[in-house]
N, C-alpha and C positions, 0 to 999 in steps of 0.2 A: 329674402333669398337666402340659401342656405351659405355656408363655409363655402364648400367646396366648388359653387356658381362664385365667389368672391374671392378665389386665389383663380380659378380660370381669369376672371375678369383682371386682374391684377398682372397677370401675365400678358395679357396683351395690351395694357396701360405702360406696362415697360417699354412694350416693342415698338407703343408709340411714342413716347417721350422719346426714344433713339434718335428717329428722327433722321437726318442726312448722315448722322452720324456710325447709322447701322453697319454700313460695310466694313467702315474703320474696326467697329468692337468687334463685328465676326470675325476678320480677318485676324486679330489679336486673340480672339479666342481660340482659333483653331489651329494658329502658332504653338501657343500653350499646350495644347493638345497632344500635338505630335512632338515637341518639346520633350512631352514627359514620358509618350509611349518609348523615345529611344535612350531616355533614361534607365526604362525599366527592364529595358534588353541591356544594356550596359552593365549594371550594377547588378545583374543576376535575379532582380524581381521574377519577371518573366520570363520564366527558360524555356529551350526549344532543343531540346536532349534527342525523344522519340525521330521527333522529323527530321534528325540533322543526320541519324542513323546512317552506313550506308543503304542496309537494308531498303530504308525506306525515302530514301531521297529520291528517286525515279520514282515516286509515286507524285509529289509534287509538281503541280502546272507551272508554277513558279517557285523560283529555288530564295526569292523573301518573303515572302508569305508561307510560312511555317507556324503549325498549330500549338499554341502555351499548353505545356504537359500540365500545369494545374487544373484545364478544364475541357483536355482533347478528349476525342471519344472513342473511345474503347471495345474493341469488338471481340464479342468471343465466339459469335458463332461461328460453325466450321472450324475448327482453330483444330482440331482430332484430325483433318483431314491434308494440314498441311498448311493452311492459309493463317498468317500471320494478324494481329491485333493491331495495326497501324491502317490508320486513313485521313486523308487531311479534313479534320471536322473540328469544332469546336462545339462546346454545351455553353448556349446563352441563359444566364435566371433570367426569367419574368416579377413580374408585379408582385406575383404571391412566396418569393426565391425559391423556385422550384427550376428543374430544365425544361423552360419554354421553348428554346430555338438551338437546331442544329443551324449551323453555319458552317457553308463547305463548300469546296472548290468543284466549278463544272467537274463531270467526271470524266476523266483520261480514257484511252480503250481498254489497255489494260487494267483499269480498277473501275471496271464497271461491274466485277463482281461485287466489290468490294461495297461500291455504291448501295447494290442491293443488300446486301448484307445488313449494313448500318437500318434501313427503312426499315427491314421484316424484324431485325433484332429491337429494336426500339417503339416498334407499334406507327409508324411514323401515316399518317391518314392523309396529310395535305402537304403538297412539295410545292413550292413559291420560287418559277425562273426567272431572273431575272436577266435572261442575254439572249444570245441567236447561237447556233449551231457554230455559225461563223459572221466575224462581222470585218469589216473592210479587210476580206482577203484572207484574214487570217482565223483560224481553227480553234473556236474560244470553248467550244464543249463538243462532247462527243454525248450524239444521240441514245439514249438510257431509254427510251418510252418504244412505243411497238405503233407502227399504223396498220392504218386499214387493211385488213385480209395479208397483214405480214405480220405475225408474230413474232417476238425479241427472243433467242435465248441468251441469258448470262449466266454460266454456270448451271444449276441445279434450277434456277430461276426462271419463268417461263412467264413474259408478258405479252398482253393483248391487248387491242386496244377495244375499248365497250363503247365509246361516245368521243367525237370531240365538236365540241360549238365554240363559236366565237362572241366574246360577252358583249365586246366592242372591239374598237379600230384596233387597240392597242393589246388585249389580253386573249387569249385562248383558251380556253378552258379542256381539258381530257380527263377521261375517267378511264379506268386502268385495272387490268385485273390479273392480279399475282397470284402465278399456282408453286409452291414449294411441298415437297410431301406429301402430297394430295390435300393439300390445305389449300383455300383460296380464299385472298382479301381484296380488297376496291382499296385502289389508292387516288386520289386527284392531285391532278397537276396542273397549277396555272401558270402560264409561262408569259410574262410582258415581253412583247415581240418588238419594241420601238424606242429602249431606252437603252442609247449610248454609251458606250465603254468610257470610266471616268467624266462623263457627263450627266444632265438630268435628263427627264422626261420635261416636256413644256408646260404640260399642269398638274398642279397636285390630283386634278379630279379622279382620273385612273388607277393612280396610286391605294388613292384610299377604297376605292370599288375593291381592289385588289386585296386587301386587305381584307376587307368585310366580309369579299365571298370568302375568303379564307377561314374564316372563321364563323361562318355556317355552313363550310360544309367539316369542317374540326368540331363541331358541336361541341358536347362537355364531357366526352370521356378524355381518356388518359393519353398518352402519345404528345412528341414536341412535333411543331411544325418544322419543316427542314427546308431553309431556305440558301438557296446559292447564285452565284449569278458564272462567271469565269473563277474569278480569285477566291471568289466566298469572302470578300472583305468591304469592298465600296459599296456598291449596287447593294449585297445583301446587308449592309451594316442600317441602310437607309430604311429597308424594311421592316426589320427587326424593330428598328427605332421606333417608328411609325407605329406597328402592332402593339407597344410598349407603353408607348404615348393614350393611346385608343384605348388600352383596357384598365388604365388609371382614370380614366374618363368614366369610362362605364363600370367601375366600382366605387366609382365617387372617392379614391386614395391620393387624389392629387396632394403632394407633401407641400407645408408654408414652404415660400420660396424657392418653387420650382425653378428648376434649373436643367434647361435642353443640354448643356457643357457640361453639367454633372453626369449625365443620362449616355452619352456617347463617352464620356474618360470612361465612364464601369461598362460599357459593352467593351471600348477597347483593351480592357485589363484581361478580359474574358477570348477575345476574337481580335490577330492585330491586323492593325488597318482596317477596323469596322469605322463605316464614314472615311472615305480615303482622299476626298480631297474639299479645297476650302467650296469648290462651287456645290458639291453634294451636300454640305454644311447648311449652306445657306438656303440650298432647296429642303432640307429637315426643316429647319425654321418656316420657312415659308409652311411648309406643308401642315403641321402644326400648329400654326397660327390659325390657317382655313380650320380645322379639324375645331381648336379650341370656338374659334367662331358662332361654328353651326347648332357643335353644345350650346353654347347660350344662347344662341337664336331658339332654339329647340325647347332649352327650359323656358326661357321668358315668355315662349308661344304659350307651352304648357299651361302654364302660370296662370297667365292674362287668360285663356279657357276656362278656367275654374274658377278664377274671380266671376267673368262673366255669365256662369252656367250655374253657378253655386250661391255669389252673395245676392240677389235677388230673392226678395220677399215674393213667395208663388201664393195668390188669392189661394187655389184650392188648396196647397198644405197649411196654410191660417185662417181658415173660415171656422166664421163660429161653432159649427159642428164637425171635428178633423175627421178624417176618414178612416174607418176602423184598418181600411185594407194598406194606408200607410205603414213602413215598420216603425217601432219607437225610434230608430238610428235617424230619421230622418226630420226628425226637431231636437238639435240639439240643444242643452242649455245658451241662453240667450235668444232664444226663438230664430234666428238668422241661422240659413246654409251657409258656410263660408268655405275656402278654400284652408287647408290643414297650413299652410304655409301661413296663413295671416290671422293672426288673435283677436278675435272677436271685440269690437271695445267694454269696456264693465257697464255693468245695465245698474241703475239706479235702482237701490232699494225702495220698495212700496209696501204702501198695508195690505192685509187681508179682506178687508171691505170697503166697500165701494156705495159712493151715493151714484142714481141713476135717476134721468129723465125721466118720468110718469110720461101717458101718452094721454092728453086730456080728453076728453070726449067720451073715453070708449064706454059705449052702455055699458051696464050693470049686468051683469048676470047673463053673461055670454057666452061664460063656459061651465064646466063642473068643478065644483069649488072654490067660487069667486066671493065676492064679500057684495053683501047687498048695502051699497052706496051710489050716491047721485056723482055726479060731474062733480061739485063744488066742494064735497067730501074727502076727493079723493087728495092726497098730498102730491103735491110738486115733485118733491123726492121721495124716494124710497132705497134703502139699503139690501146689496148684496151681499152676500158670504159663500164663502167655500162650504161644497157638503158634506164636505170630512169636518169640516169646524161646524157645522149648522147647531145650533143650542139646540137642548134637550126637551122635549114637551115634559109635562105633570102631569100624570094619571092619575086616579082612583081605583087602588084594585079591590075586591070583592068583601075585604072587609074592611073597607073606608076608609085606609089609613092609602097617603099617598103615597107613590112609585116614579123615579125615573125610566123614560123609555124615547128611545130616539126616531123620527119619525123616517119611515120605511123612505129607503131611498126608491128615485125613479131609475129603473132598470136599463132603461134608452141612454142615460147620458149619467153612467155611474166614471167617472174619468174627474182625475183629482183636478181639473183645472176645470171644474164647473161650479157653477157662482149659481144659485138663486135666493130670489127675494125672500127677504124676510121680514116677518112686523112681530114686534113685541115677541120677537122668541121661536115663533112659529113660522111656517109656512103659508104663502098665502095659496099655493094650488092654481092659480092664473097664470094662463099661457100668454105670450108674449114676452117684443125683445126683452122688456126689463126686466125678466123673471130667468133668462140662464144665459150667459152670457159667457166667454170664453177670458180666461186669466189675460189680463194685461199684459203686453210680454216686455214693455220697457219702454223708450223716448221713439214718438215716430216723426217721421218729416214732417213739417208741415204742406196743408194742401197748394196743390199748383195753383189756386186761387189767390191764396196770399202774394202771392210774388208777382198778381198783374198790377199794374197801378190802374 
């Protein structure tokens, strides 16, 4: 198994040595946590200049959740016509530290221009909700998308709606299409419609669905995914987390001694109050754990496939005569298919020639080329050679002085792992098994016969 299947595995060997103990270390972990995020407001780490602005504090859902000026995001489009460069968002790095994820708060009515703004100025492809319009009573986002046969204006910005399906119970899926300046893009938006303000969802399964389409329909260009829920900090820190988690997985970068508490303090240095509370905590972990799981369920399946498809000795690619329409790729050194993950064992060294069974009996002169002898003549054994090694005949050329000259290969089976008999130097030209026979390829089982008593 590789490294990177052997710190997965290592990380869910922690999770189980925890043991009853789990709740306790979460709980102390996510103490620390927040511990250090209000350190970091404290002592001027992370400041919050921009947002505290008058200007811009009615833009704010919430007047504590304000975006760190070291990684808020900046807008300039429009900015000629009057509209100001503040929006409660944050830039999250990804795997590769690049800006992978906007993070930001439902949007207000009033900054739904602003909303758009950030999407079209940043390339933004795939938007991940995590909340409801409104949820017990109260007004946690103001609707930014367009339905059926009602078109949205915000500003300059003019949304439609193209599709919406429902993936499952829990996500809905819209596709969306923005006209600005006679320009028009597709954006999608999946929106979890069942997960509770500072609570979880019941199973990670959805979760990660969420995730996944998110990231096929984000395919591999450029653009972050923008994720928010109300605050843009709980709900969406879990996400973030989650997508983070998932693509250290599928580039095979899981760092020695991964650490989920390392992974949420650097989102929250970047986004505060990403992961906002101890029981969100505990559902990353969880969620994660599942995710790490299935990876190695997923490799080991693999695995075990290829042992079984691959180490198997196949009669027709080892038959004494291999098939020309085989490629060379397909015998590699040590004669055994193996899977690339498992090292072939080392094959015993052997000689170049070979003694071989006679087949007694066989008349004389049965074929063209054979040697005129009886039954009792002929020997028990006889010796193979390679026909790139075959020794050389003696000739007589025309003025009687002798000549080396190599006897003309046969054209049918000129393939360097062909062995035929040889007497005294020569060839004997008789067809049969003992006359060409295919290279040894190393130690074989013994037959299922040995092992009956």
């Amino acid at each position: 198994m590789s490294r990177h299947s052997d710190r997965v595995r290592s990380f869910l060997e922690q999770l189980e040595a925890r043991d009853h103990r789990e709740g306790a270390i979460l709980a102390r972990e996510f103490s620390d946590i927040k511990a250090r995020s209000v350190a970091w407001k404290t002592e001027g780490v992370c400041s919050t200049k921009a947002g505290s602005r008058h200007g811009n504090t009615g833009k704010n859902r919430y007047k504590d959740v304000v975006p760190y000026d070291e990684t808020r995001v900046i807008l300039s489009l429009l900015q000629e016509e009057g509209h100001g460069d503040y929006i409660n968002a944050n830039f999250i790095r990804g795997t590769d530290g690049n800006q992978t994820y906007i993070a930001t708060q439902g949007p207000l009515p009033h900054t739904l221009l602003d909303f758009w703004r950030l999407v079209w100025e940043f390339g933004v492809k795939v938007i991940l909700m995590a909340c409801q319009e409104t949820e017990n009573g109260r007004r946690k986002c103001e609707r930014y998308w367009a339905r059926e046969q009602e078109p949205l204006q915000a500003g300059p910005f003019c949304i439609t709606l193209t599709k919406e399906t429902a993936l499952n119970s829990d996500i809905t899926l819209r596709t969306l299409q923005v006209t600005f300046q006679k320009e028009s893009r597709s954006v999608h938006q999946l929106q979890y419609i069942s997960w509770p303000d500072h609570g979880v969802p019941s199973s990670p399964d959805h979760i990660l669905t969420m995730v996944e389409e998110a990231r096929s329909l984000q395919g591999l260009g450029p653009g972050p995914l923008c994720v928010h829920c109300s605050a843009g900090c709980g709900r969406t820190g879990v996400l973030c987390a989650v997508d983070y988690v998932r693509q250290l997985l599928l580039t095979q970068t899981i760092p020695p001694n991964f650490s989920l508490f390392e992974v949420v303090l650097e989102m929250r240095k970047q986004r505060p109050a990403a992961v906002q509370t101890e029981e969100q905590y505990r559902f990353l972990y969880h969620t994660v754990a599942q995710l790490f799981s299935r990876t190695l369920q997923n490799t080991s399946s693999h695995y075990q496939n290829l042992k079984e498809n691959c180490a198997p000795i196949c009669k027709e690619a080892f038959s004494l005569r291999t098939s020309s329409a085989l490629p060379a790729t397909s015998r590699p050194p040590g004669g055994v298919l193996r899977s690339i993950s498992v090292p072939a064992p080392p094959t015993l060294p052997m000689a170049d020639t070979y003694a071989v069974v006679q087949k007694r009996g066989a008349p004389a002169g049965t074929g063209p080329g054979t040697r005129a002898s009886n039954s009792t003549d002929t020997p028990i054994y006889s010796q193979v050679a390679p026909r790139v090694q075959r020794p050389v005949a003696q000739t007589e050329n025309a003025q009687g002085t002798s000549a080396l000259s190599r006897v003309p290969a046969d054209q049918n089976h000129s393939g360097p792992d062909a062995y035929e008999e040889v007497t005294d130097g020569a060839q004997t030209g008789r067809l049969g098994f003992n006359l060409r026979i295919g290279r040894p390829k190393g130690p074989r089982d013994p037959p299922a016969e040995w092992t009956r008593v």
